[in-house]
C-alpha positions as CSV (number, residue, x, y, z in Angstrom):
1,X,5.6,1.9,-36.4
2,X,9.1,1.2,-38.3
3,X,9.7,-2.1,-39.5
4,X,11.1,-5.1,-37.8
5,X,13.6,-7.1,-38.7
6,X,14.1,-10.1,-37.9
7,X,16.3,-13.7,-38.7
8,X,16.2,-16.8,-37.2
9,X,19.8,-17.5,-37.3
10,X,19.4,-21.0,-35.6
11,X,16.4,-23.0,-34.8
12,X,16.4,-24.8,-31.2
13,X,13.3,-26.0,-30.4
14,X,9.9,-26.4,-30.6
15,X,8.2,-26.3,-27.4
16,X,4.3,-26.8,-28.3
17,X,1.9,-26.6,-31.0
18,X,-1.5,-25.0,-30.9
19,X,-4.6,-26.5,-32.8
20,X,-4.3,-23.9,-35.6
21,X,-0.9,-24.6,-36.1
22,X,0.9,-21.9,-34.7
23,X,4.5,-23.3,-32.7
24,X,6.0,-21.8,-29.2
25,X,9.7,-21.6,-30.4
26,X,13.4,-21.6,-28.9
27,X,15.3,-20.2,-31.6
28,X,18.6,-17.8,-31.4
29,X,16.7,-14.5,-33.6
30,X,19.0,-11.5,-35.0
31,X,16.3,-8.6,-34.3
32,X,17.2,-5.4,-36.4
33,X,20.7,-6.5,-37.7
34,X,21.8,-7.2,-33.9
35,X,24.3,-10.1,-32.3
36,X,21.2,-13.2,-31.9
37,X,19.6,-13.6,-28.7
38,X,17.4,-16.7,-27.5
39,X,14.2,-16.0,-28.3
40,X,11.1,-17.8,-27.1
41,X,7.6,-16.9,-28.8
42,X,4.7,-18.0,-30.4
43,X,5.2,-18.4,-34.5
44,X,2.5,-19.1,-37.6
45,X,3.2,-21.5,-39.9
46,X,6.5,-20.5,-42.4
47,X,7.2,-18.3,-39.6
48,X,5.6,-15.1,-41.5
49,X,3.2,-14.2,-38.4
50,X,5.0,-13.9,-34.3
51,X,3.3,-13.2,-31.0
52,X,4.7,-11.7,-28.1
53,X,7.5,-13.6,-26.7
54,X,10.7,-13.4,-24.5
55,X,14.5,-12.7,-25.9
56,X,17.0,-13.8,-23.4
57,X,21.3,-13.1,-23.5
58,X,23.1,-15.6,-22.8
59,X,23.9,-14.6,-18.9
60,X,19.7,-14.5,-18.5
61,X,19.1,-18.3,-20.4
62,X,22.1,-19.5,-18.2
63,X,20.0,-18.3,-14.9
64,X,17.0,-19.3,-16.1
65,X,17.9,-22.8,-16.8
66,X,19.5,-23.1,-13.2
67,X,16.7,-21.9,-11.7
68,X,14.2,-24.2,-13.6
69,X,17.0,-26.8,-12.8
70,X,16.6,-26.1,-9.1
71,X,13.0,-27.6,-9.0
């Protein structure tokens, strides 16, 4: 597998944190050199572990926040 790369270019939000210390995230992330997208996922400590998580564009965040606005 090649390696990821990856730079939190600004930190949002923390959303929740589990009992071992791990945090669910908003943060804009640069993946491989790209323009940053919002990125939602679960991070260790000193962010050097992730879990599986979400990357939104702009246009998908803007949706998603009308629809969750909608409720």
């Amino acid at each position: 597998m090649a390696d990821l790369k990856y730079e939190i270019t600004e930190h949002i939000a923390v959303l929740s944190e589990s009992s071992k210390g791990w945090t669910k995230e908003l943060n804009l992330v640069s993946w491989n050199g790209r323009e940053p997208k919002y990125d939602i996922r679960d991070w260790a400590p000193n962010h050097e572990k992730m879990g599986k998580g979400v990357t939104l564009g702009k246009e998908e965040l803007d949706k998603l926040k009308h629809i969750l606005q909608s409720f």
